[in-house]
C-alpha positions as CSV (number, residue, x, y, z in Angstrom):
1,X,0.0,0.0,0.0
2,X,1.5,3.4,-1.1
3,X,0.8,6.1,1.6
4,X,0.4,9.6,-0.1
5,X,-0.2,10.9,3.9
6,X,1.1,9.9,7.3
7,X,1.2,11.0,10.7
8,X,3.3,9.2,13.7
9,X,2.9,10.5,16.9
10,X,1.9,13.9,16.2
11,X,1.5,16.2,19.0
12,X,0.1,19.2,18.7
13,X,-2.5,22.5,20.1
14,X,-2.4,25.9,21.1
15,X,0.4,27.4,23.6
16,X,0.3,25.6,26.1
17,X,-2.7,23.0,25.6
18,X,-1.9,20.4,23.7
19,X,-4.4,18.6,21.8
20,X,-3.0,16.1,19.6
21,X,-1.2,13.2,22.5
22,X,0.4,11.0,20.0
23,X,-1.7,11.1,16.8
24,X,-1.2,8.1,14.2
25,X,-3.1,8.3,10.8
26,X,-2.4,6.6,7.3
27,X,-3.8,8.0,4.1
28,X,-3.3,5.4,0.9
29,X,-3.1,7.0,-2.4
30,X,-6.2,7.6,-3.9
31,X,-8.3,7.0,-0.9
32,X,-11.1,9.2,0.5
33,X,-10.5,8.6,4.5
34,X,-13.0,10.4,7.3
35,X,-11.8,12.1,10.6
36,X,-15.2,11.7,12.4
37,X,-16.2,12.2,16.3
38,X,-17.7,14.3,18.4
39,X,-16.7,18.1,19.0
40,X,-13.5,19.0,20.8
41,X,-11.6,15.9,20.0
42,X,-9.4,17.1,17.7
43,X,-10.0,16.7,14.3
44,X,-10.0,20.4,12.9
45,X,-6.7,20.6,14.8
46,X,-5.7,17.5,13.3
47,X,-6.2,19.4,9.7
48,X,-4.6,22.9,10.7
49,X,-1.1,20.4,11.9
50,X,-1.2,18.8,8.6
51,X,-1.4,21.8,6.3
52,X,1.2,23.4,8.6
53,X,-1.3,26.3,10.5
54,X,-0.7,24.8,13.9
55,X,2.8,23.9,15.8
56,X,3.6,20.2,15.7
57,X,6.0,20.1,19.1
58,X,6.7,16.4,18.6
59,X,6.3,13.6,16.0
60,X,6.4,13.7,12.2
61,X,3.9,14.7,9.4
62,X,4.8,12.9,6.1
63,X,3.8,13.4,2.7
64,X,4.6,10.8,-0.3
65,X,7.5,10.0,2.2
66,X,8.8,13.2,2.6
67,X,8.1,15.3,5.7
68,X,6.4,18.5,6.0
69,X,5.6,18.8,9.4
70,X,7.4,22.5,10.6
71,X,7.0,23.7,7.2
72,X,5.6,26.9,6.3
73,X,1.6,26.7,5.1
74,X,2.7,28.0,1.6
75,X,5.2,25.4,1.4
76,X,3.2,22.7,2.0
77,X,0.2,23.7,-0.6
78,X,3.6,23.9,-3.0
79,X,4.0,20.0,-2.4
80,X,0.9,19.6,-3.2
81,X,-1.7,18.9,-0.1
82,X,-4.7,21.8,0.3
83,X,-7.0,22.5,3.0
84,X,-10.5,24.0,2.2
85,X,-11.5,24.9,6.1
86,X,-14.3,25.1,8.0
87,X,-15.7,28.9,7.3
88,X,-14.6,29.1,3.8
89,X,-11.7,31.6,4.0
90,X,-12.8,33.6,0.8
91,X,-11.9,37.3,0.8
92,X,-15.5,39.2,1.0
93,X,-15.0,42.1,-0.7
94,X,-13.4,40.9,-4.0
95,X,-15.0,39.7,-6.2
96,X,-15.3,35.8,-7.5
97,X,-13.2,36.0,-10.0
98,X,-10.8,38.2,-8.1
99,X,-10.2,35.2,-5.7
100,X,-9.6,32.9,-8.6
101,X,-7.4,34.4,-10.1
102,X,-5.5,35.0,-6.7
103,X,-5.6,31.6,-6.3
104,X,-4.6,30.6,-9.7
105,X,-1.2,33.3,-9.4
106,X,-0.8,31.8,-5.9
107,X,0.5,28.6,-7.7
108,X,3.5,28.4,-10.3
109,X,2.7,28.5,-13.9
110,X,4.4,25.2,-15.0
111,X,1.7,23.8,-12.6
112,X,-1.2,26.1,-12.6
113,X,-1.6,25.9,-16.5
114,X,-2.9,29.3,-18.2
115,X,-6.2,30.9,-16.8
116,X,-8.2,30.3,-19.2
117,X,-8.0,26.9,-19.6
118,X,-8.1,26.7,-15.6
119,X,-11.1,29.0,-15.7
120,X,-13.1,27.0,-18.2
121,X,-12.8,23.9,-15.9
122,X,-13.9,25.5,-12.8
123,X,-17.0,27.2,-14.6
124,X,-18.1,23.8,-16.4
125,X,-17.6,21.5,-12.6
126,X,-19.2,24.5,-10.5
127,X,-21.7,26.8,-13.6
128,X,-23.5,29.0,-11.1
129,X,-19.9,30.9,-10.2
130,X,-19.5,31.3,-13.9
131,X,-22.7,33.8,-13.7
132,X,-21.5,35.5,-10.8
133,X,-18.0,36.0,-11.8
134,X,-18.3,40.1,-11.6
135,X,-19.9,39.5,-7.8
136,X,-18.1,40.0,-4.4
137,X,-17.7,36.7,-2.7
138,X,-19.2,38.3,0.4
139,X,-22.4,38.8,-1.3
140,X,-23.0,35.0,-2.6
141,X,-25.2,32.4,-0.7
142,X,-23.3,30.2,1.9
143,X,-23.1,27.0,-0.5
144,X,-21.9,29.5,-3.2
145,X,-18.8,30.6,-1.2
146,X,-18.2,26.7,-0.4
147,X,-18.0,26.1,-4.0
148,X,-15.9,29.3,-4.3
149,X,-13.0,27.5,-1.6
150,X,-13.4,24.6,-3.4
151,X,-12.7,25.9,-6.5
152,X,-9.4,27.9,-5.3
153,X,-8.2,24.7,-3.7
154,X,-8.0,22.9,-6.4
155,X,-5.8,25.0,-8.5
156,X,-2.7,23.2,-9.9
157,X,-4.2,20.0,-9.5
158,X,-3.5,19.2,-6.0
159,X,-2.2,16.0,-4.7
160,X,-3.7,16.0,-1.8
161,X,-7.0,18.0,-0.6
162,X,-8.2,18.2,3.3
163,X,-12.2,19.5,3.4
164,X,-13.0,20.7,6.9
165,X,-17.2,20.8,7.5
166,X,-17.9,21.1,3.7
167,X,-21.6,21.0,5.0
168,X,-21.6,23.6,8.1
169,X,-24.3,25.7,7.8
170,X,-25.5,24.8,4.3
171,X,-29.1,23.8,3.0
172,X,-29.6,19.8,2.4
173,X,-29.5,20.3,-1.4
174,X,-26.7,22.7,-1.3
175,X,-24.9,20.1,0.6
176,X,-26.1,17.4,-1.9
177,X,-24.8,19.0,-5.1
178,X,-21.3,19.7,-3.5
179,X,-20.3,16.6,-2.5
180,X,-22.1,15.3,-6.0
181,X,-18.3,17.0,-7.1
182,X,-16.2,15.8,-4.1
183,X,-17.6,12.2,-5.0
184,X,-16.4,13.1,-8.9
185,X,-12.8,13.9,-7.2
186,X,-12.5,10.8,-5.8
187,X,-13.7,9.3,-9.0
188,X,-10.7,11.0,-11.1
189,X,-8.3,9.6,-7.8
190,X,-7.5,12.4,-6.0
191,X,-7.3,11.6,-2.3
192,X,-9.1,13.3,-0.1
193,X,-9.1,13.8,3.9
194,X,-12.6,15.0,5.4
195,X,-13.8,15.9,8.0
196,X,-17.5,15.9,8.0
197,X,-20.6,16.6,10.7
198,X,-22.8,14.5,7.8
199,X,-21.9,11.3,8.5
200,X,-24.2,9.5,5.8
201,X,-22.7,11.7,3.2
202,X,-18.6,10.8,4.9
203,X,-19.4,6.7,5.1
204,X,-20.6,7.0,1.5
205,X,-17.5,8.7,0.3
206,X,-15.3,7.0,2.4
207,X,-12.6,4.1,2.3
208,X,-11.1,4.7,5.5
209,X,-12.5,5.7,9.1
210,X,-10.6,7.1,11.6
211,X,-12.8,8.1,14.9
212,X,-11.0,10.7,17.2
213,X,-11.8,10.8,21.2
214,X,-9.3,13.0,23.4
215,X,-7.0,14.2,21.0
216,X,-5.6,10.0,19.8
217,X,-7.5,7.4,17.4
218,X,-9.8,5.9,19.2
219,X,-11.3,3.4,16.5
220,X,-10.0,3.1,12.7
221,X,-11.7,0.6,9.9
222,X,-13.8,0.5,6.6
223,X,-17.1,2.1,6.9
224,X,-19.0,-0.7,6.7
225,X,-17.4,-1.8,10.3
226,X,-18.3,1.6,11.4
227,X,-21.4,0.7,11.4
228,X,-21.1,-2.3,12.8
229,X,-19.1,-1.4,15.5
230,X,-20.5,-0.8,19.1
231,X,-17.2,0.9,20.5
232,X,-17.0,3.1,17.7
233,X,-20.8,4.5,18.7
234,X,-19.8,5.2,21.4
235,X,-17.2,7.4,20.7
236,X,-18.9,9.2,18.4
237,X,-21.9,9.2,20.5
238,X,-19.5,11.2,22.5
């Protein structure tokens, strides 16, 4: 099994709290796998350690075998692993296609590919930012700035992308139709790391569970034992 992510006792939080103790994950290439449990246990944290927004103060952070953990955030997205977090982090007073085309200069050319042709893709996988390309991002719907951080995450063709609460706050269709393209990702093999309050939506999508309690993995398996699995419950029961 080729790991495109791995973390070995990863410790990490804020000042003085800690709250990672020891954190082991594996990602396989191509795989969609689910951080799931209750609030507070850790997995938003997990996400911010990975893309390099939070201190790691011991163990290692490794991606395609080469680590990254104490690495600058920008560094990181250069290797190739995103994070789309939870409240969307698009700029409100410029407009859509002002943050696309931040995004797109945010990456190299050799990678990013011209605008154009990057442009054209976004419009035909997400059409309803195509007719509100003149708009500020502030102004759209919720689900319309999700697709928005979507879209500028996956410029130069990622190798990795990390989706924190896709669904927070969003409408049931809204929430339908977007991970209508995650599942399309995962089609093409991009791997994917989620974290996700939706749980029927994260067991479809997913290959790999990983349940969090108290900052350490507290169960890990295919979905399918998920739901099979009485301890498991119980953690995310809280």
């Amino acid at each position: 099994m080729t790991l495109a992510l791995e973390l070995r006792g990863v410790r990490a939080g804020y000042g003085r709290i800690e709250v990672l103790h020891g954190l082991d994950l594996q990602v396989p290439d191509g795989s969609v796998v689910a951080l799931l449990g209750p609030n507070g246990v850790g997995k938003t944290t997990t996400m911010g350690a990975i893309a390099g927004t939070i201190p790691v103060t011991s163990g290692s952070i490794r991606l395609d075998g080469r680590r990254i953990d104490g690495r600058r955030p920008s560094a990181i997205a250069g290797r190739g692993l995103v994070l789309v977090p939870e409240g969307r982090g698009v700029f409100p007073s410029l407009s859509v296609e002002e943050n696309l085309r931040i995004a797109h200069r945010s990456v190299a050319p050799a990678v990013a590919g011209p605008w154009e042709r990057w442009a054209d893709e976004v419009m035909a996988a997400f059409p309803r930012l195509g007719e509100r390309l003149g708009q500020a991002a502030g102004s759209l719907s919720g689900g319309e700035q999700q697709m928005l951080a979507v879209c500028r995450a996956l410029v130069g063709d990622p190798r990795v992308v990390m989706f924190d609460e896709l669904s927070m706050g969003l409408a049931p269709l809204v929430v339908a139709y977007i991970f209508d393209r995650v599942a399309a990702l995962r089609e093409a093999g991009r791997t994917i790391v989620l974290v996700e309050q939706y749980l029927t939506y994260a067991l479809e999508l997913a290959d790999l569970c990983y349940v969090l309690a108290k900052g350490r993995v507290a169960w890990a398996g295919e979905p399918g034992e998920l739901k099979r699995s009485a301890t498991a419950g119980a953690f995310l029961a809280g």
